[in-house]
C-alpha positions as CSV (number, residue, x, y, z in Angstrom):
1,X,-111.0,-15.3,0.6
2,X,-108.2,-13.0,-1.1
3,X,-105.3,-14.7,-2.0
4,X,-102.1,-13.0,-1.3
5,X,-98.0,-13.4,-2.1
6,X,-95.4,-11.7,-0.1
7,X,-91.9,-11.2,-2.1
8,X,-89.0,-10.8,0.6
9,X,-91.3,-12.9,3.3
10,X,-87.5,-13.7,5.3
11,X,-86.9,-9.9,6.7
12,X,-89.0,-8.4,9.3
13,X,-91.4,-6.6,7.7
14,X,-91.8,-9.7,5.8
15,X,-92.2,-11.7,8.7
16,X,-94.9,-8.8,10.6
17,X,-97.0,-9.6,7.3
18,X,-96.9,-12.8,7.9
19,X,-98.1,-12.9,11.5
20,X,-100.6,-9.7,10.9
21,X,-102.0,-11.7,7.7
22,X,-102.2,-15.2,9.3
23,X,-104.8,-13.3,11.9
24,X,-106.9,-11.8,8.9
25,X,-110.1,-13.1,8.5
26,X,-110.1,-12.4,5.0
27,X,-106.8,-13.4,3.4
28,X,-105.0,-16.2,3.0
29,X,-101.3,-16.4,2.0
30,X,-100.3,-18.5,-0.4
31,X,-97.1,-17.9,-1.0
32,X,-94.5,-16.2,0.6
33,X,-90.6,-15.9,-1.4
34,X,-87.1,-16.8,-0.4
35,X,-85.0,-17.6,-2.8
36,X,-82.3,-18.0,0.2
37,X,-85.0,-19.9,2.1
38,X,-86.9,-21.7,-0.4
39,X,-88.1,-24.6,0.8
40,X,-88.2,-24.6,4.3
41,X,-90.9,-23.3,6.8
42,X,-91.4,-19.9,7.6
43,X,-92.1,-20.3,11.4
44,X,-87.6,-21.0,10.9
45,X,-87.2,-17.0,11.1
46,X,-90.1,-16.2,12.2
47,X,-90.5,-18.6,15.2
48,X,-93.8,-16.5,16.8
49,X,-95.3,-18.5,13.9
50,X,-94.6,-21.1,15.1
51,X,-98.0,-23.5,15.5
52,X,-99.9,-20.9,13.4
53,X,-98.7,-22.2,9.8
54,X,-96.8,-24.8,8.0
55,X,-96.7,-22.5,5.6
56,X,-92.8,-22.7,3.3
57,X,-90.9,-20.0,1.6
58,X,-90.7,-20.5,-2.4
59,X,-88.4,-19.3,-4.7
60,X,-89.3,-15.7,-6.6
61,X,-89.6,-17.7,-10.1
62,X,-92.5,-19.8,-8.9
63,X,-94.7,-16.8,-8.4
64,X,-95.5,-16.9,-12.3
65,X,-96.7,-20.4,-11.0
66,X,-99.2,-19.7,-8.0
67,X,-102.5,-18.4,-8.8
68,X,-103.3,-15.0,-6.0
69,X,-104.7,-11.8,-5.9
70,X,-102.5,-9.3,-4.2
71,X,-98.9,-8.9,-4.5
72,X,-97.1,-7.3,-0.9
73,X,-93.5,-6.5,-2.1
74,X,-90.7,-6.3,1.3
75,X,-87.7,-6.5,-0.9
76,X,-85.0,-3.9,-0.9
77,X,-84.6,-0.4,-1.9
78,X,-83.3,0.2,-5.3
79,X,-83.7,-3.3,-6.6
80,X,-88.2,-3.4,-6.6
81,X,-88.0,-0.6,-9.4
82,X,-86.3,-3.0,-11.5
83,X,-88.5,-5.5,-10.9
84,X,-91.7,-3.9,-10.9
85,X,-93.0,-4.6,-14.6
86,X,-92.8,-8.0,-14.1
87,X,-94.4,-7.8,-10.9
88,X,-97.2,-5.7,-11.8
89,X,-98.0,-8.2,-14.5
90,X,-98.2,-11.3,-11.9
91,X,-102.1,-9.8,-9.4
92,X,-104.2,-7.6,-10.1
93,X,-103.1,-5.2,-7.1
94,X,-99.4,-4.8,-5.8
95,X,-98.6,-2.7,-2.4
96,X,-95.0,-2.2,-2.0
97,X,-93.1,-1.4,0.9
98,X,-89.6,-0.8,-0.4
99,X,-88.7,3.2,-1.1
100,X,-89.0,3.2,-4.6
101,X,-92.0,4.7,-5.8
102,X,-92.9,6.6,-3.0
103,X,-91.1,9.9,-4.3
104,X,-93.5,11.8,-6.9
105,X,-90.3,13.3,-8.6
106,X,-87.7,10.8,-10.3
107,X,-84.7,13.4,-9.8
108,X,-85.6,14.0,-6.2
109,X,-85.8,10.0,-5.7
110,X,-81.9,10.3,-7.4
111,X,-80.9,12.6,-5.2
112,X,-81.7,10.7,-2.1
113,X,-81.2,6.9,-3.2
114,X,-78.1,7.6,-4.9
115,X,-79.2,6.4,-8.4
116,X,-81.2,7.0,-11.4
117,X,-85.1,5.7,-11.0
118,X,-84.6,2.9,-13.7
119,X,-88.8,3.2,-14.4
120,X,-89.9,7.0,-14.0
121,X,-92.7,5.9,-16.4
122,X,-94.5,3.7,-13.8
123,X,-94.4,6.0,-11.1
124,X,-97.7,8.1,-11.7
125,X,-99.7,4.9,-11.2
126,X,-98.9,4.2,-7.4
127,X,-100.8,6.0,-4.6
128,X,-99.4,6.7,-1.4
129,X,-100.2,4.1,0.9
130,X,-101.5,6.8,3.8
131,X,-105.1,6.3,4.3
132,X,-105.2,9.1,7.2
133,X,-104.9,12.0,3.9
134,X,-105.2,9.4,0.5
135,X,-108.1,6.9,1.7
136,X,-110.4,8.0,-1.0
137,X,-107.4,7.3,-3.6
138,X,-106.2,4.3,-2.3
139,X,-110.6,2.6,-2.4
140,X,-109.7,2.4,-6.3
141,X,-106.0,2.0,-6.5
142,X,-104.2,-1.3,-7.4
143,X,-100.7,0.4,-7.1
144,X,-99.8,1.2,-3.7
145,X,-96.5,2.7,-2.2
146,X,-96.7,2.2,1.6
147,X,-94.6,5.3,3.3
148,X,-91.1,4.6,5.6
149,X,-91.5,4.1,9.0
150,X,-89.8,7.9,10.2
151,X,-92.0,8.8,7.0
152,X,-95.1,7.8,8.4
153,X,-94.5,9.7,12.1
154,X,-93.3,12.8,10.6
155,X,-96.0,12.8,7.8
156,X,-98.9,12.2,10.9
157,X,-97.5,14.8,13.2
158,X,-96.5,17.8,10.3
159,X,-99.2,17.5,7.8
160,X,-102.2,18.7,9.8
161,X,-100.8,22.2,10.6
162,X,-99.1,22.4,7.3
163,X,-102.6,21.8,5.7
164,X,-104.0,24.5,7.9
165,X,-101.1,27.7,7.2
166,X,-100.3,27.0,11.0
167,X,-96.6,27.0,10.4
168,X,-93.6,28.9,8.4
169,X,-90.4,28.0,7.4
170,X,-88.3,24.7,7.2
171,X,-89.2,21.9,9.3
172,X,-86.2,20.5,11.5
173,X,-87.0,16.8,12.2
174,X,-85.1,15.1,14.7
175,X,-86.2,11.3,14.5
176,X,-85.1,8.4,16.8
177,X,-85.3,4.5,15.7
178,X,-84.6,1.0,17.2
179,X,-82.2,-1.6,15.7
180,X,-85.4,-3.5,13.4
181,X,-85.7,-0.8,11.1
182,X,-81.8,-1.8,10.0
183,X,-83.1,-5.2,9.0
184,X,-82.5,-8.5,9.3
185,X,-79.4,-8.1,7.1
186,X,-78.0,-4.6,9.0
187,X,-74.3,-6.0,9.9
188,X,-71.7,-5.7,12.3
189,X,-73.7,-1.8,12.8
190,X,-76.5,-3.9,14.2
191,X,-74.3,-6.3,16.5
192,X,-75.6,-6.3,20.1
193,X,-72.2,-5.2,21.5
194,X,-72.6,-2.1,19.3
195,X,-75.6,-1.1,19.6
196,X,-76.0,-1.6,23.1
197,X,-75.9,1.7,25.4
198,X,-75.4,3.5,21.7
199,X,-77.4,6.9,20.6
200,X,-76.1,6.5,17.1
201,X,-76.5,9.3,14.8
202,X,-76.5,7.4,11.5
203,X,-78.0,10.2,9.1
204,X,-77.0,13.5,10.9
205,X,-78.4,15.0,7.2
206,X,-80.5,14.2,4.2
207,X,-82.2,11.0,5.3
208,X,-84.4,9.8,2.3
209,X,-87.6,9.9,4.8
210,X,-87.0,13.8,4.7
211,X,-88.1,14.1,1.2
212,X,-90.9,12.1,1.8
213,X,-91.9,14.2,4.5
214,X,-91.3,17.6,2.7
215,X,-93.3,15.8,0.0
216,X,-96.2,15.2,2.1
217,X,-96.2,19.1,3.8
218,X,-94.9,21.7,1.2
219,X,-92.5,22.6,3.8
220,X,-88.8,22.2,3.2
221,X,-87.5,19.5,6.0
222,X,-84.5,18.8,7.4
223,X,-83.7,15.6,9.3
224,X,-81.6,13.8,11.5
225,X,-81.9,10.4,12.4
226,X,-80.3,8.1,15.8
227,X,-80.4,4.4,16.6
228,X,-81.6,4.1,19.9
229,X,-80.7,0.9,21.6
230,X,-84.6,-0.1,21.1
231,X,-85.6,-2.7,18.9
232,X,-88.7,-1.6,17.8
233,X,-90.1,1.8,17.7
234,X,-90.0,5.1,15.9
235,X,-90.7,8.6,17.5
236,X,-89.8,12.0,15.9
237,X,-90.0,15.4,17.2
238,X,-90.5,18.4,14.4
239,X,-89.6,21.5,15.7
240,X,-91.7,24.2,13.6
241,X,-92.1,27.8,13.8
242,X,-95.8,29.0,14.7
243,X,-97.5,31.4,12.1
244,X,-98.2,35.1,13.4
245,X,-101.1,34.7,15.7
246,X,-101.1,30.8,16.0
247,X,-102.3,29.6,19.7
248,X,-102.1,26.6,21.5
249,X,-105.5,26.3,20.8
250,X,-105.2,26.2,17.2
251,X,-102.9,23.9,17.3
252,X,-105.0,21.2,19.4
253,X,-108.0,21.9,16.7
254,X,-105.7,21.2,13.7
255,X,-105.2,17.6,15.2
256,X,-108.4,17.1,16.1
257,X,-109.9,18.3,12.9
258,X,-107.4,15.9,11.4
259,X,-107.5,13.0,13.2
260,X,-110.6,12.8,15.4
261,X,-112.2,10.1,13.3
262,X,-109.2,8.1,12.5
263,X,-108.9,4.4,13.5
264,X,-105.2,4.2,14.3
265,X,-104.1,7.9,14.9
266,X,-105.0,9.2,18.6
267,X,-104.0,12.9,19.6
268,X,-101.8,12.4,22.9
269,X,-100.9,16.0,24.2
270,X,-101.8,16.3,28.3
271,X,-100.0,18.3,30.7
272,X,-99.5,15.3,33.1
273,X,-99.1,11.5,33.1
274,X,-96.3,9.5,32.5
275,X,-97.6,8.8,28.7
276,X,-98.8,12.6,28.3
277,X,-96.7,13.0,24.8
278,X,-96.4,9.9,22.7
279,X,-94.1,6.9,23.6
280,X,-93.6,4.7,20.8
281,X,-92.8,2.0,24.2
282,X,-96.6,1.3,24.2
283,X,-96.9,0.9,20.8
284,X,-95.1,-2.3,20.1
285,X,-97.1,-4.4,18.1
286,X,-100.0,-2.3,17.4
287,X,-101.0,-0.2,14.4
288,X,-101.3,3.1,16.2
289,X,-99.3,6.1,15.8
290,X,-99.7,8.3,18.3
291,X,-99.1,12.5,17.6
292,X,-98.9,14.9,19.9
293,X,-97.4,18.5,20.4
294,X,-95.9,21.3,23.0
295,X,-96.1,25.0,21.9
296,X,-93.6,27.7,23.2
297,X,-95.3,30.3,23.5
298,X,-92.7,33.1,24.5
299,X,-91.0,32.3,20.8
300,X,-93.4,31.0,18.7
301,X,-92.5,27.9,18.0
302,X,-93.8,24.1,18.5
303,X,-92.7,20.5,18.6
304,X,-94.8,18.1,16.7
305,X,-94.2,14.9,17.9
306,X,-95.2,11.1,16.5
307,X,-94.3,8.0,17.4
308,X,-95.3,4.0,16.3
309,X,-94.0,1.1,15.9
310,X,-91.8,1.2,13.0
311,X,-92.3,-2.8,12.0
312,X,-96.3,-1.8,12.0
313,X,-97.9,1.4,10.9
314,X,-94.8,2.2,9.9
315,X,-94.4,-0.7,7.7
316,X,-96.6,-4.0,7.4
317,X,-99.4,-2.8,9.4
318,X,-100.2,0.5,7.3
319,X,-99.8,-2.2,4.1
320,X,-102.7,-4.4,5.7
321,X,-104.6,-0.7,6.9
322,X,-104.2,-0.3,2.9
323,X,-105.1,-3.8,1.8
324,X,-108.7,-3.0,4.2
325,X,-108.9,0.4,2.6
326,X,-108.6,-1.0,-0.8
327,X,-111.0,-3.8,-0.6
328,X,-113.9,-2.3,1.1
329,X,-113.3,-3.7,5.0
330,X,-113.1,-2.4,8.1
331,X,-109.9,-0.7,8.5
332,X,-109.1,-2.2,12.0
333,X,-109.6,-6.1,10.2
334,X,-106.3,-8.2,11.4
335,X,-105.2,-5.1,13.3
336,X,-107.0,-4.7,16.5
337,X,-104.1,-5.6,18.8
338,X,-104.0,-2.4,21.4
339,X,-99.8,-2.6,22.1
340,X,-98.3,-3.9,25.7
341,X,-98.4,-2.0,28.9
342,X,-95.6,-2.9,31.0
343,X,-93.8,-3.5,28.4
C-alpha cells in the first residue's frame, strides 16, 4: 500500500484528495496538514467524509516525523516555490498542484504571478502533470506539476489541432468558472449575496492559465475569465482561425486521433441533443473532460470547446490520474465515478 501526505488538506482541492484517495485501493493517507486545523478531524470541513475516516489534520512540521511515500502539495500559489527544497527532501515523489512550477520559463512565471520565481533551478525537474500528451514522461517522473483547472480545458480542447498545423494565429480563449475554483479562503468576492445571479468577469486579460495554455500549443493566447454563479465546473470556448483548406472533417480526425484511446477525455461534437457540445453540468465529480468543437465554415474559423470539473481533472483528480500514471496502475484506479445526471 503507498503511503501518501497531503500539505494544505483544509481547502477544496485538499479535501477532493481526500475523498478521491480514501476510495483508492492502493493508497493510504497518512497524513494530511493544517497548521490552522491541527488536531482535529478532517470529516470537520470536509463533512462528505464523514463515516469514511477518523483521520486528523497535523501541523506542516510533523511531516519530517511521519514515514510516506508520496508528497500531494494544495498549498497556495507563490508560497510552494519557497518551500519546495524542503519538501522534495521529505518522499521520494511530490505532485503539486499550486501554479508554481508549471511555467517552463521563470520570466514568463514573473510576468503572470507578479513576482520573481525564488527557485528557477528546480524547475527543469517537474513534468507536467497531463497524461493525455506527457504519460510516457510522467511513468518515470517523481516531480510532477499538475496543470490549473481553465489550464487543463483549454490545453485538451487546443492542443490537438495545434499539434496538427490545423490552426493560425492567436488563440482567443473565453473561459467560464464556478465560485470553488476561488477557494475556501476567496472573501467577500465569494459571498453568496455576490455571487449569486453574477457573470463576473474577474480576469478580462492576462489570466496566468493563458500562458499555460500558449505553453502547451505554440500559439500565442489570449484569455478572459467569468465567475458563473456555479460552484463547480470549468468550460472554455477557444475561438481559432482554420488553416487554408482545413474541413470540418479534419477537425473531427484531429480529436479522434488525439483522444480516441484516452480514459477520461471523450470527443462530444453532435448536431443534436441537449448535451451535443460539452456541459461541464454533467461532469461534477467525475474525472472527465469533455472537448468538443463547431466550425464556421463561411469564415474559416472554429470554436474549441472543453469543459470538466474544475475541483477534479482540473485539479485533484488529474493529480490521482498522475499518481496511477506514475506507479504503473490503471489510470481509472479511485476514479471511476461517471458524474450526475439530473444534476
Amino acid at each position: 500500500m503507498l503511503r501518501v501526505a497531503i500539505v494544505g488538506a483544509s481547502g477544496y482541492i485538499g479535501g477532493e484528495l481526500l475523498r478521491l484517495l480514501h476510495g483508492h485501493p492502493r493508497v493510504t493517507v497518512v497524513a494530511a496538514t493544517s497548521d490552522r486545523l491541527a488536531g482535529r478531524r478532517v470529516d470537520g470541513p470536509h463533512p462528505n467524509l464523514r463515516g469514511h475516516t477518523e483521520l486528523c489534520f497535523v501541523g506542516h512540521d510533523t511531516l519530517r516525523d511521519i514515514e510516506f511515500d508520496v508528497l500531494l502539495l494544495a498549498a497556495p500559489h507563490r508560497e510552494t516555490m519557497g518551500r519546495m527544497a524542503e519538501f522534495l527532501k521529505l518522499a521520494g515523489t511530490v505532485i503539486d498542484l499550486s501554479g508554481d512550477f508549471r511555467l517552463r520559463d521563470p520570466d514568463v512565471y514573473a510576468s503572470y504571478y507578479g513576482v520573481t520565481h525564488s527557485a528557477p533551478e528546480l524547475i527543469p525537474e517537474f513534468t507536467t502533470g497531463l497524461p493525455e500528451w506527457h504519460r510516457a514522461e510522467l511513468a518515470t517522473s517523481d516531480r510532477i506539476s499538475v496543470p490549473g483547472c481553465m489550464a487543463t480545458a483549454g490545453i485538451l480542447a487546443v492542443r490537438p489541432l495545434a499539434r496538427a498545423g490545423l490552426i493560425e494565429g492567436t488563440v482567443k480563449v473565453d473561459a467560464r468558472t464556478g465560485s470553488s475554483g476561488s477557494g475556501v479562503s476567496a472573501g467577500a468576492a465569494g459571498a453568496h449575496a455576490e455571487r449569486s445571479g453574477a457573470l463576473r468577469v474577474f480576469a478580462p486579460t492576462r489570466h496566468r492559465h493563458e500562458a499555460e495554455i500558449a505553453q502547451a500549443t505554440g500559439h500565442t493566447v489570449r484569455m478572459t475569465a467569468t465567475g458563473v454563479e456555479a460552484v463547480r465546473g470549468v468550460q472554455v470556448l477557444a475561438h481559432v482561425n482554420l488553416a487554408s483548406g482545413v474541413s470540418e472533417r479534419d477537425v473531427r480526425s484531429a480529436f479522434r486521433a488525439a483522444y480516441g484511446n484516452e480514459p477520461f477525455v471523450r470527443v462530444v461534437a453532435q448536431r443534436q441533443g441537449l448535451y451535443r457540445l460539452p456541459e461541464p453540468k454533467i461532469l461534477t465529480g467525475s474525472n472527465f473532460c469533455d472537448v468538443g468543437f463547431a466550425v464556421s465554415a463561411d469564415d474559416g474559423t472554429a470554436v474549441l470547446i472543453g469543459a470538466l470539473d474544475n475541483l477534479v481533472k482540473g485539479g485533484a483528480g488529474g493529480a490521482v490520474q498522475c499518481l496511477n500514471v506514475r506507479f504503473g496502475w490503471p489510470e481509472r484506479t479511485g476514479l471511476e465515478f461517471t458524474g450526475l445526471h439530473p444534476n
